[in-house]
C-alpha positions as CSV (number, residue, x, y, z in Angstrom):
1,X,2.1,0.2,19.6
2,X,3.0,0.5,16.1
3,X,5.0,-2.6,16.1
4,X,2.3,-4.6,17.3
5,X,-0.2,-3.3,14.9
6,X,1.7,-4.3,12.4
7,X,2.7,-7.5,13.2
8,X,-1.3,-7.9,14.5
9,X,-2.3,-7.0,10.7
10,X,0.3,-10.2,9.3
11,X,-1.4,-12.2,11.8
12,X,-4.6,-11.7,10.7
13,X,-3.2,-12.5,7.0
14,X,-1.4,-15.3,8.1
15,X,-4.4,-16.7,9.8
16,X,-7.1,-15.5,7.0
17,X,-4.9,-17.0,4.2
18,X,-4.1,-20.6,6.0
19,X,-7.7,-21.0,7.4
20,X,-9.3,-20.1,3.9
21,X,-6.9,-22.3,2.4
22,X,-7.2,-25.4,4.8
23,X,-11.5,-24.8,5.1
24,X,-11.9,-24.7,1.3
25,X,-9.1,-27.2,0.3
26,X,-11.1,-29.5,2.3
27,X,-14.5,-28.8,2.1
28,X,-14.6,-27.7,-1.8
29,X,-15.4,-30.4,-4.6
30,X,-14.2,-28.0,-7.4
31,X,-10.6,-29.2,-9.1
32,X,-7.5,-27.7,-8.2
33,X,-7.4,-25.1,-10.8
34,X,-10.3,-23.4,-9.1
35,X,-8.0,-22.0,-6.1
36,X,-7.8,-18.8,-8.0
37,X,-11.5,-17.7,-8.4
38,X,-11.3,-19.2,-4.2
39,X,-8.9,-16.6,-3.8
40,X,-10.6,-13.6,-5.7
41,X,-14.4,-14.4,-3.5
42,X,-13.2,-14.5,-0.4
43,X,-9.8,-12.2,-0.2
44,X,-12.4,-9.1,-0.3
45,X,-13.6,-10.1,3.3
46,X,-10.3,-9.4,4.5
47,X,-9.0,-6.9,2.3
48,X,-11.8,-4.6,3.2
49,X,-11.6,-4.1,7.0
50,X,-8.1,-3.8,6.9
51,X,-8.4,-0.5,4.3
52,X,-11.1,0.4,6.4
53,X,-8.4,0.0,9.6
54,X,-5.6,1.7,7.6
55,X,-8.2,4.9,7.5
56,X,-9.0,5.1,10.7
57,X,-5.5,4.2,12.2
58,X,-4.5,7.4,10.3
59,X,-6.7,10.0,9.7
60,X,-9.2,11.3,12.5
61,X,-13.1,10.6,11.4
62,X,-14.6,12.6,13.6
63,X,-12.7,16.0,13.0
64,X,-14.9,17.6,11.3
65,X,-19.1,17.4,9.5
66,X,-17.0,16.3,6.1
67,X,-14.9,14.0,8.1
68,X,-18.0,12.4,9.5
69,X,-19.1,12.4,6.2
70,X,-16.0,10.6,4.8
71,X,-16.1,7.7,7.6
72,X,-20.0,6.9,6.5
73,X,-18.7,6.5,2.9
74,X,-16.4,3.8,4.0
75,X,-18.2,2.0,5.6
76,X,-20.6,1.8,3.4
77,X,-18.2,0.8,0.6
78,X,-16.9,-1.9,3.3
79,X,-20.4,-3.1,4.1
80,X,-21.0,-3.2,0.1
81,X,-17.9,-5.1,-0.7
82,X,-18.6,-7.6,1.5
83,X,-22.2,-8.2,0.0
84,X,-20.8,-8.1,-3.2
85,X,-18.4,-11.2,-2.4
86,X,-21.3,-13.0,-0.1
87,X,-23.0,-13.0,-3.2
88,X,-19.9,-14.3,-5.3
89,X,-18.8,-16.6,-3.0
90,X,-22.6,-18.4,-3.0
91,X,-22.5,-18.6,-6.8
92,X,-19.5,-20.6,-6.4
93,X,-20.2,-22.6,-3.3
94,X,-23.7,-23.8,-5.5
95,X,-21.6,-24.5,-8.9
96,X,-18.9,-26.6,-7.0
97,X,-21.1,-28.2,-4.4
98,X,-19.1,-27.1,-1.1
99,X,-20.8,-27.1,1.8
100,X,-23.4,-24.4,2.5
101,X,-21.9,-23.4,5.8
102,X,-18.5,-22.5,4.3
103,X,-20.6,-18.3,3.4
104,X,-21.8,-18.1,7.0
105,X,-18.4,-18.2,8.2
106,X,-16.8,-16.0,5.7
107,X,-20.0,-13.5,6.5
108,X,-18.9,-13.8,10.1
109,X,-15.3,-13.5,9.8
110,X,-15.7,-10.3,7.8
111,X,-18.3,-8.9,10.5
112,X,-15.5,-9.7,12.9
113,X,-12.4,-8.3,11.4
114,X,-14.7,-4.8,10.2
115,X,-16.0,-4.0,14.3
116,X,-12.2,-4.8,15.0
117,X,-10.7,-2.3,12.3
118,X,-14.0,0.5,13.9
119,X,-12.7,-0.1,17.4
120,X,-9.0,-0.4,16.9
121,X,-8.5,1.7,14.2
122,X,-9.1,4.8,16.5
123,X,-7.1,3.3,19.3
124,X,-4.0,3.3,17.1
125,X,-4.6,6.8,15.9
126,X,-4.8,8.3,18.7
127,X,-1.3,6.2,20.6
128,X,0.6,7.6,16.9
129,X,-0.7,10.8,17.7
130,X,1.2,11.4,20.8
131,X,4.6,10.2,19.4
132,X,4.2,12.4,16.5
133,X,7.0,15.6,16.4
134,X,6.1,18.5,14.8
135,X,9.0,19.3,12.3
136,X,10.8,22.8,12.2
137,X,12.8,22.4,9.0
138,X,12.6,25.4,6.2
139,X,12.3,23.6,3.7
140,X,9.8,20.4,3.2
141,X,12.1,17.5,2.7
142,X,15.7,18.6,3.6
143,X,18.6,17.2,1.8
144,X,20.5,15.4,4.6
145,X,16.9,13.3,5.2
146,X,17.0,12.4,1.0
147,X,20.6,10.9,1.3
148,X,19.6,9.6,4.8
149,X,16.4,7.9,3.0
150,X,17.7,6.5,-0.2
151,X,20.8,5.3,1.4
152,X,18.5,3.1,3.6
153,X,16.7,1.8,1.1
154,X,19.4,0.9,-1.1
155,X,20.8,-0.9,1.9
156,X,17.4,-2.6,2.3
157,X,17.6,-3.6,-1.3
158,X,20.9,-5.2,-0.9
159,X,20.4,-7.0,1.9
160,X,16.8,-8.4,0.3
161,X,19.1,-9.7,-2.7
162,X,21.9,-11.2,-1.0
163,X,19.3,-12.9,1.4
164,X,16.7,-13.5,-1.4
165,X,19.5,-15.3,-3.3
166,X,21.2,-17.2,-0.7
167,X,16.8,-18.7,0.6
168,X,16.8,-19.1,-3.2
169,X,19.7,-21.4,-3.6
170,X,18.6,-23.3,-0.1
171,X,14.9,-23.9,-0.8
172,X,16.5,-25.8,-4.3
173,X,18.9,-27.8,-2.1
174,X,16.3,-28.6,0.1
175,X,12.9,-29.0,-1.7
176,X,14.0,-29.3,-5.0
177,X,14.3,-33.5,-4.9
178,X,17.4,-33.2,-6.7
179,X,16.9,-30.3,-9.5
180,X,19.6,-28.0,-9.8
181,X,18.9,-24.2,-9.4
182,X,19.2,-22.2,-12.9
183,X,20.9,-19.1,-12.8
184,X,17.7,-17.4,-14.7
185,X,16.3,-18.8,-11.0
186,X,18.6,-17.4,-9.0
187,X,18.9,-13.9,-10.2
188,X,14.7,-13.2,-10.7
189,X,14.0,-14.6,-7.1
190,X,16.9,-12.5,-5.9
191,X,15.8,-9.7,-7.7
192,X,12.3,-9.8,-6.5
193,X,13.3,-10.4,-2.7
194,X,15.8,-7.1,-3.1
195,X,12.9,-5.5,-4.9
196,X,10.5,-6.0,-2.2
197,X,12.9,-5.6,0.6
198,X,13.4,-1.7,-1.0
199,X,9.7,-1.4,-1.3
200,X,9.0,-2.0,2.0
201,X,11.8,0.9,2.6
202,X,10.0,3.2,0.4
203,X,6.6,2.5,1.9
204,X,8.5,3.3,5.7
205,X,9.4,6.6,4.4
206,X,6.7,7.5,3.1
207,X,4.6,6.9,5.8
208,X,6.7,9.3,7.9
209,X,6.2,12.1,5.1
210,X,2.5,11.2,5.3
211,X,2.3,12.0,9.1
212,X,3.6,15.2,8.4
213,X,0.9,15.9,5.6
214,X,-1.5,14.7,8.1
215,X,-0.1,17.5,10.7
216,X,-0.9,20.4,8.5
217,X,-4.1,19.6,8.8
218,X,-5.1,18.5,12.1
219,X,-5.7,15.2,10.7
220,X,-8.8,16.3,8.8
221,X,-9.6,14.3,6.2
222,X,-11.6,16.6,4.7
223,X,-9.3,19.1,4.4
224,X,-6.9,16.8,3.2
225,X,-9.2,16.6,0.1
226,X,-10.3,19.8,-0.5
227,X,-6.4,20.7,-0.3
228,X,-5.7,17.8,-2.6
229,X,-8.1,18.9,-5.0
230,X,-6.6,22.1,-5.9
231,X,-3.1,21.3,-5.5
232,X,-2.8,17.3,-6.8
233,X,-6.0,17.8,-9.2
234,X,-5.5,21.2,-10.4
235,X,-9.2,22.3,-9.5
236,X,-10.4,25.8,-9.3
237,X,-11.1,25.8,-6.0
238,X,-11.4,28.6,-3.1
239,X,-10.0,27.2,-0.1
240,X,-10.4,28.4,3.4
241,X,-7.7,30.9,4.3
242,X,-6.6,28.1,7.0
243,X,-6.5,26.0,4.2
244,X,-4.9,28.2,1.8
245,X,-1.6,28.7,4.5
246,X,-0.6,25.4,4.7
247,X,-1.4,24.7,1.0
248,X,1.8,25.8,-0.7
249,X,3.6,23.0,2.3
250,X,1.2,20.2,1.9
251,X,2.1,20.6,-1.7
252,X,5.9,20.6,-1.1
253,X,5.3,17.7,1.4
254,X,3.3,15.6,-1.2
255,X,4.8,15.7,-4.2
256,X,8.0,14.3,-2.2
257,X,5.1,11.1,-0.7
258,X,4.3,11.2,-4.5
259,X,7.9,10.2,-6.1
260,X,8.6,7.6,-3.1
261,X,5.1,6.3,-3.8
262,X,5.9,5.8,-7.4
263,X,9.2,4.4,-6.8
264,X,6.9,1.8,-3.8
265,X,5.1,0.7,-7.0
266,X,7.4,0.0,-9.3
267,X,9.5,-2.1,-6.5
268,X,5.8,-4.3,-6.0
269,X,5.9,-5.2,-9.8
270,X,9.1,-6.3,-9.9
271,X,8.9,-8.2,-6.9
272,X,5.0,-9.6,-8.1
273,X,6.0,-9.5,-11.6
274,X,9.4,-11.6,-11.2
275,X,7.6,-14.4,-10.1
276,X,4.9,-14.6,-12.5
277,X,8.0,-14.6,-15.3
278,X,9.3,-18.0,-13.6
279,X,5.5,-19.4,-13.4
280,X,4.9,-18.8,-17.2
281,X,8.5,-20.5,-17.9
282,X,8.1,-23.3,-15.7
283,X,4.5,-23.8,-17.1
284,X,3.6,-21.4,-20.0
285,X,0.0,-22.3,-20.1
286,X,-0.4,-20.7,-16.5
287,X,-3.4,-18.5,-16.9
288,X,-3.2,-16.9,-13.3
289,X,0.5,-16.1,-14.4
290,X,-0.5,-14.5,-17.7
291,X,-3.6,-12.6,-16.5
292,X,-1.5,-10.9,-13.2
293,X,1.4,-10.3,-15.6
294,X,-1.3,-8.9,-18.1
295,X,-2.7,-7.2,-15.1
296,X,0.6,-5.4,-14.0
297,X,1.1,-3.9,-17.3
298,X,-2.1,-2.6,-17.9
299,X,-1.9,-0.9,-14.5
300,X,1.4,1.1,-15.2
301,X,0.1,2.0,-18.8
302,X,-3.1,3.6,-17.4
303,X,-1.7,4.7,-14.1
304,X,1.4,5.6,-14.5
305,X,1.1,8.4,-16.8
306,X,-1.6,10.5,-14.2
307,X,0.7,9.6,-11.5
308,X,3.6,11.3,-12.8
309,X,1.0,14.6,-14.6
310,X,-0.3,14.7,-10.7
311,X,3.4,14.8,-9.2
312,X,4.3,17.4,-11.6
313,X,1.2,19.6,-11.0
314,X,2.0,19.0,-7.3
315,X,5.4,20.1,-7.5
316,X,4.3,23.2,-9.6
317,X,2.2,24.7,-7.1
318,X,4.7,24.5,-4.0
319,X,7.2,26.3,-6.8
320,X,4.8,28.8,-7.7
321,X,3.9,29.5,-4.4
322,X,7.5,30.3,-2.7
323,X,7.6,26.8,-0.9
324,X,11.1,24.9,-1.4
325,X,10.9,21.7,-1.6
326,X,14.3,20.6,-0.3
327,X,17.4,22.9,-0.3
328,X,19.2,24.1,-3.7
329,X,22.3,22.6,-4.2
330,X,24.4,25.6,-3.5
331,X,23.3,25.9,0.0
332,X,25.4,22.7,1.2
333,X,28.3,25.0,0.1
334,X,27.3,27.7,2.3
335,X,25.0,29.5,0.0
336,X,21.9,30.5,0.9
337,X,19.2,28.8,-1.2
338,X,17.0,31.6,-3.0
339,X,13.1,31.7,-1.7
């Protein structure tokens, strides 16, 4: 079931993606270098359902009066992001002169895909549910499943350069009407396929640790938060005593979802980020180049520095509350690993 959701949600990229493309290519009178602000209009009717999916597929809406609460928030937020680019998407059908009957079928598409993400999403949940195994380690993220983890994404990394390198090389021989591939080629392309290939293995296993965040707490998104709040945010907060027992391992559990979600995002800008590079060096007046490259950096200046003050504050309340995060290192010798 998983594997068919998955694939299902790059199906309705795939298809989203090619049919925008092919319905406005055709039916738009703005010039070429108008597929960008295309792009930025109507990507929001997709984007939205499938967060909205995401949610649903993992935590259970219905759990609780704050749960409840939680779902009518997104849907509102869906419902509002999709006015928001109806209304975009109009300005820019009047100022290039497309036809009229290219925001009907963007409004419908979005209606569409955001009953299917309310009905599947729940269906998905509920099928992940059942497969889920309750874990029995002592510690939150054991040692043997670290090396276990980072050896497969190093793997994954490896085998998205050699492969990214080698599509590189036949793409050039290929499509490249004679032009020989640069090295400079080569090795960013490369880079960004083994990039993304490891991302993709971070992302994996930290969906696993996720499921077992979601355990402690019966799914509740609600309690997820309130939880969150006290151990990622550092609120003053008095939790429920339920809440306040499995705090000290959703702590442990998170900070570990924290550092692989960190090293997820740094992967994605490489990956993004390499080809932008060749973009502004094939053509350096490339605005869409220089405004996602612009983009990238601004994100890791302003996030980057709460993301790490969050994992740390994480990490500091599993310690201070007696919950190991992974062994010490002399319990592999046959130590016991202090409490």
């Amino acid at each position: 079931m998983r594997v068919l959701a998955i694939v299902g949600v790059f199906v309705v990229i795939l298809v989203f993606g090619v049919g925008s493309g092919v319905l406005l290519g055709t039916q738009s009178g703005a010039p070429g270098e108008w597929s960008w602000l295309w792009g930025v209009v109507t990507v929001p009717f997709m984007i939205a359902p499938l967060a909205l999916g995401s949610s649903l597929a993992f935590w259970d809406m219905r759990r609780s009066v704050g749960s409840r609460r939680a779902y009518r928030r997104s849907l509102i937020a869906v419902v509002g992001v999709q006015v928001l680019a109806t209304v975009a998407l109009s300005v820019c059908v009047v100022l290039t002169r497309t036809s009229w009957w290219i925001v009907p079928v963007f409004v419908v598409a979005g209606i569409a895909l955001t009953a299917g993400a309310v009905w599947l999403g729940p269906i998905l949940r509920r099928a992940e549910k059942k497969s889920d195994r309750p874990t029995t380690a002592s510690v939150a993220y054991p040692r043997a499943n670290l090396r276990r983890d980072v050896r497969r994404i190093v793997i994954a990394g490896v085998i998205g350069l050699i492969v990214g390198g080698a599509a590189t090389l036949v793409l050039f021989l290929v499509f490249g009407e004679g032009r020989q591939p640069g090295t400079w080629d080569v090795l960013v392309l490369a880079t960004a396929f083994g990039a993304l290939a490891a991302g993709i293995g971070c992302a994996l296993v930290t969906r696993r640790l996720a499921r077992e965040v979601r355990g402690l707490v019966d799914g509740d998104v609600e309690r997820a938060r309130l939880i969150g709040r006290v151990v990622v945010r550092g609120k003053r907060t008095t939790l429920a005593p339920d809440d306040e027992a499995v705090a000290p391992r959703f702590a442990a559990l998170s900070c570990v979802v924290q550092a692989y979600q960190i090293a997820w995002l740094v992967c994605l800008y490489v990956a993004l980020g390499g080809q932008q590079i060749l973009r502004v060096m094939d053509e350096p007046g490339d605005m869409l180049a220089w405004s996602l490259l612009i983009f990238f950096a601004v994100m890791v200046v302003t996030l980057g520095p709460v993301i790490v003050v969050q994992l740390r504050r994480t990490r500091r309340y599993a310690l201070e509350h007696g919950e190991a995060i992974t062994e010490a290192r002399e319990s592999s010798a046959g130590v016991p690993a202090d409490s």
